[in-house]
C-alpha positions in Angstrom: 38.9 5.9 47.7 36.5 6.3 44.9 36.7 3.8 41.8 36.4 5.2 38.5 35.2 3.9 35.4 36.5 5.8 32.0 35.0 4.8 28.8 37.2 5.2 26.0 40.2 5.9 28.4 42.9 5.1 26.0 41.8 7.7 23.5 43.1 11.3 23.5 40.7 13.0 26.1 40.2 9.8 27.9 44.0 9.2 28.4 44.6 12.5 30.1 41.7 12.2 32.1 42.8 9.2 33.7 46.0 10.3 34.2 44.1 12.9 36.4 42.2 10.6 38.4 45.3 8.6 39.7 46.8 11.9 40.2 44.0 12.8 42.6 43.7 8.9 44.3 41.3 7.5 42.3 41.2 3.9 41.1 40.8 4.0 37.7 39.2 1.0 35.2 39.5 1.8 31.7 37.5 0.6 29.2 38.0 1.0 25.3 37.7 -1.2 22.2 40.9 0.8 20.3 39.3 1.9 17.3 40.5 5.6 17.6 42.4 4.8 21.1 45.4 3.4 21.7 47.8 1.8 24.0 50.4 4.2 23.3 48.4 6.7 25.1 48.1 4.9 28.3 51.4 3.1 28.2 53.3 4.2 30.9 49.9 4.0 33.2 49.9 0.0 32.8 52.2 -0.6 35.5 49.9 1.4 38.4 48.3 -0.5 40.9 45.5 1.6 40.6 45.0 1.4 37.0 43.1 -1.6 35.1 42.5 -1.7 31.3 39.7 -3.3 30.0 39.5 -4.1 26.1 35.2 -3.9 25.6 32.8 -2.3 22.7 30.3 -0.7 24.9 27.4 -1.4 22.7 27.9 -4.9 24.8 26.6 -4.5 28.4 29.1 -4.9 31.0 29.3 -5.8 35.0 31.7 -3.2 36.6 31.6 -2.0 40.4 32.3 1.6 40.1 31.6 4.9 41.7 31.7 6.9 38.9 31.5 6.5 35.1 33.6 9.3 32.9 31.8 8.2 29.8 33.6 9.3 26.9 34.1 6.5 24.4 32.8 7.5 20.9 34.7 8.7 17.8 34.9 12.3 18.0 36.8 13.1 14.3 34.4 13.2 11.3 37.1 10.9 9.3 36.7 8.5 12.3 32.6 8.8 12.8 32.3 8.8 9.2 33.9 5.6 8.8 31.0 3.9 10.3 28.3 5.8 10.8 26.0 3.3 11.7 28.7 1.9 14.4 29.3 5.6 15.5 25.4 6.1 16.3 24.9 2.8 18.2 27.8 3.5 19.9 26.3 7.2 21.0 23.1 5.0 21.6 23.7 1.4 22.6 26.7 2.2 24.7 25.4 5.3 26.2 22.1 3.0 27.2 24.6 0.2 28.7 26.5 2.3 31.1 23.4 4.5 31.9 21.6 1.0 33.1 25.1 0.2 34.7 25.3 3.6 36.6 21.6 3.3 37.9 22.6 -0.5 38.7 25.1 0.2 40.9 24.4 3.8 42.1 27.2 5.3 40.4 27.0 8.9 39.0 27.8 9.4 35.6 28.8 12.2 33.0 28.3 12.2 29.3 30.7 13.7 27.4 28.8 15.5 24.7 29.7 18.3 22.0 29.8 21.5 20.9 28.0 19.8 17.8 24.9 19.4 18.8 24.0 23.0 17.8 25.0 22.1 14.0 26.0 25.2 11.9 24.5 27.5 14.6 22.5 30.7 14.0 23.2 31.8 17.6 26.6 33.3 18.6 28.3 32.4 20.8 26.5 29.4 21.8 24.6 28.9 24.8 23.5 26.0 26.8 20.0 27.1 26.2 20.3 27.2 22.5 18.5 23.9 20.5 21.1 23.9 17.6 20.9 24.1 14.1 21.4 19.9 13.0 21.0 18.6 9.2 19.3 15.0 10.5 20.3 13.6 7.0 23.5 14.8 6.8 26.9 13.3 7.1 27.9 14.8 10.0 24.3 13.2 11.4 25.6 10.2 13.2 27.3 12.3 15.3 25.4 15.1 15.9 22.4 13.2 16.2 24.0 10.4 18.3 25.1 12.9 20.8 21.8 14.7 21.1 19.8 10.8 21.6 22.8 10.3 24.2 22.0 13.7 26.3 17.9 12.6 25.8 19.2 9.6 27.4 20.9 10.7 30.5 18.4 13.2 31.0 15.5 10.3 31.1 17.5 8.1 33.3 17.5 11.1 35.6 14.1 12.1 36.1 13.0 8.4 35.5 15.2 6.5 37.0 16.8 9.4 39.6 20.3 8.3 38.4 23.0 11.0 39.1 24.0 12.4 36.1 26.4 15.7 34.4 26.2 16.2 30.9 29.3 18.4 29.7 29.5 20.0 25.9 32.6 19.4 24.6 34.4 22.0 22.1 37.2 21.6 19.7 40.0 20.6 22.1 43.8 19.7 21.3 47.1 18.9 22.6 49.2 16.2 23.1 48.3 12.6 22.3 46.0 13.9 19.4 45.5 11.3 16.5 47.9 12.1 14.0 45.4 11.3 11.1 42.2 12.4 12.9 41.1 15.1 10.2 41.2 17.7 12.5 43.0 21.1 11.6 45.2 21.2 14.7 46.4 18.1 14.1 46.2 18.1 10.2 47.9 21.5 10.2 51.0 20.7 12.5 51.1 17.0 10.6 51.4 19.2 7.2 53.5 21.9 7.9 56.4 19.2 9.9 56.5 17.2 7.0 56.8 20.3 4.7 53.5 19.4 2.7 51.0 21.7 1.8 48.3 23.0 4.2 45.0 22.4 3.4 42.3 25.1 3.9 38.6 24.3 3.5 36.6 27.0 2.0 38.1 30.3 2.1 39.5 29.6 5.9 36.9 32.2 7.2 35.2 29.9 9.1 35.9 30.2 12.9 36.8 27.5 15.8 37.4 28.4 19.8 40.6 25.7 21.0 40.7 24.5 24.6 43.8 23.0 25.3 43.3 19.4 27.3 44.8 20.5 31.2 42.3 23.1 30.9 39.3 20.8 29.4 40.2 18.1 32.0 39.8 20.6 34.6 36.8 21.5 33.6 35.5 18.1 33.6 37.2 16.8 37.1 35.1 20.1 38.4 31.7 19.3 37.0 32.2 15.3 38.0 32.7 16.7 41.7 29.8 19.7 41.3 26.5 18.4 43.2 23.1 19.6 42.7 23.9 20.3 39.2 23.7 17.8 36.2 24.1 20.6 33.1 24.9 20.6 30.2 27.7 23.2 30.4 30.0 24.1 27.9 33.4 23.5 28.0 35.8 25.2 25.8 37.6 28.6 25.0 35.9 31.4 24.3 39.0 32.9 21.8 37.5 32.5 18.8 40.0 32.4 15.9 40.0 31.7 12.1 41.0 28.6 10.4 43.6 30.2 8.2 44.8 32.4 11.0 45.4 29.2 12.5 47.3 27.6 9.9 49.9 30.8 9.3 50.5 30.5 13.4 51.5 27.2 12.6 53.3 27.5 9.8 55.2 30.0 11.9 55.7 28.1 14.8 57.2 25.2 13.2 59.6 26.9 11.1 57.5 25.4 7.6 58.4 25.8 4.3 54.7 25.0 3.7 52.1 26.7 1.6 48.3 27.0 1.9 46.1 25.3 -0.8 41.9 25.9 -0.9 39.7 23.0 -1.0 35.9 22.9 -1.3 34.0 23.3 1.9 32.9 19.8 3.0 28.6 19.8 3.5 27.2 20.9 7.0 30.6 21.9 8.0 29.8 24.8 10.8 31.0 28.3 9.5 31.4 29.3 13.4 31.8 28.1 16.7 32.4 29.8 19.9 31.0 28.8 23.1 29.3 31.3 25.8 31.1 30.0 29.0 29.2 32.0 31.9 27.5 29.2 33.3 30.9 27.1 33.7 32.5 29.9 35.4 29.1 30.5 37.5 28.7 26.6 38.4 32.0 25.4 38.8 34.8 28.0 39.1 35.8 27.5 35.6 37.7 28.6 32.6 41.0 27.9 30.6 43.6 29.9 31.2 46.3 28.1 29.1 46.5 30.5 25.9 46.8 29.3 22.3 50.5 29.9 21.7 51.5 28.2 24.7 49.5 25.1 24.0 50.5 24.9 20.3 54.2 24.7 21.2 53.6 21.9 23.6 51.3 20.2 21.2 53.9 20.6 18.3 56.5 19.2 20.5 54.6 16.0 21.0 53.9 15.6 17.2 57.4 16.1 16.1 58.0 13.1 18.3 55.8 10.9 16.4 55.8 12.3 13.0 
């Protein structure tokens, strides 16, 4: 029986990722300090014998015996990372130092859970593992970005260093159910708008393009690459259907029955005009890609929010 660390575990990813691992017999310790997480998410999961929740800010160093650390804990919504940018980069930093040195401590593997935004506004379409990115160090996206590319440095030194077993995975824009409600994102900002009957709000012209993996498939993706030996990444995971904002928002719109209309605002600065990831080596190296389509994953995620909103 293999015992499983997951940091940030009661966050949206994190929270259907360890509902996964008990699914497939794992013991499961979950750490998070509930700034974007939430107990809500993991409610139901409290009462398992194989499931422990620990409250921790991984920019502290922690003692946990584990097999395997699913480290994911780091605000992933520029509202949220842009709160406190200086907390969101020692996060990405700090705490991806601590549970490296904790994963070479105890001989655990480990797997980063990086993003789609370290190539920045890319000039190379779709984007490939190979491809360096396009990142405004300055900007106000940068904590993020820029904390996520120091955190892949990171694992890969503690690998050929320290010969600790690592996977680096590249996240892209994933939804579904258990999405913060106020996370700035346009899934959720879209279905939040249009169920309340407000205006939806379109940044820019709503040209600007987004691929969405829905979580089952993302979490598959991830339980394959944890369990892949002999190869430590990155690899993208996300959909390749690539999609327009505003063709995004008039599917919702339509999906929820909305009286709601679409308002413009100004383009926020280093917002990526497109964003489609080249999946060939996660269907080469693990067997891998979604196959839950857009529509079907909207409806389930729309069910979820109309419980909450």
């Amino acid at each position: 029986m293999t015992r499983t660390l997951v940091t940030g575990g009661a966050g949206f990813i994190g929270s259907h990722l360890c509902r996964r691992l008990l699914a497939e017999g794992h013991d499961v310790i979950c750490l998070d300090n509930f700034f974007t997480g939430t107990r809500d998410n993991i409610l139901e999961l409290l009462d398992n014998k194989r499931f422990e929740l620990v409250r921790h800010d991984i920019t502290e160093s922690i003692l946990i015996e584990t097999d395997q650390i699913f480290h994911f804990a780091c605000p992933a919504s520029p509202v949220h990372y842009q709160y406190n940018p200086v907390k969101t980069i020692k996060t990405n930093v700090m705490g991806t130092l601590n549970m490296l040195g904790l994963a070479k401590r105890v001989h655990a593997r480990i797997l980063l859970a990086s993003t789609s935004e370290v190539y920045g506004d890319p000039i190379e379409h779709p984007q490939r593992e190979t491809y360096w990115g396009n990142v405004n160090p300055i900007g106000v996206r940068s904590c993020y970005d820029e904390g996520k590319r120091v955190a892949e440095t990171l694992t890969m030194n503690y690998y050929y260093q320290n010969k600790v077993d690592v996977k680096i995975i590249r996240i892209f824009n994933t939804y579904g159910p258990r999405m913060v409600l106020n996370d700035g994102r346009v899934v959720s900002n879209f279905i939040v708008q249009a169920l309340r009957g407000e205006d939806v709000t379109l940044y820019g012209e709503g040209q600007q393009t987004r691929s969405f993996c829905y979580v089952d498939d993302l979490v598959n993706g991830i339980y394959a690459m944890m369990n892949k030996d002999d190869f430590t990444g990155p690899v993208n995971l996300g959909n390749p259907n690539e999609i327009t904002v505003k063709e995004l928002a008039e599917r919702i719109i339509k999906m929820t029955g909305s009286k709601s209309k679409i308002v413009y605002r100004e383009l926020p600065k280093d917002d990526p005009t497109r964003r489609k990831p080249d999946i060939s080596l996660a269907k080469e190296k693990l067997g891998w890609q979604p196959a839950i389509t857009l529509e079907t994953g909207l409806r389930q995620t729309i069910e979820d929010f109309k419980n909450r909103v």
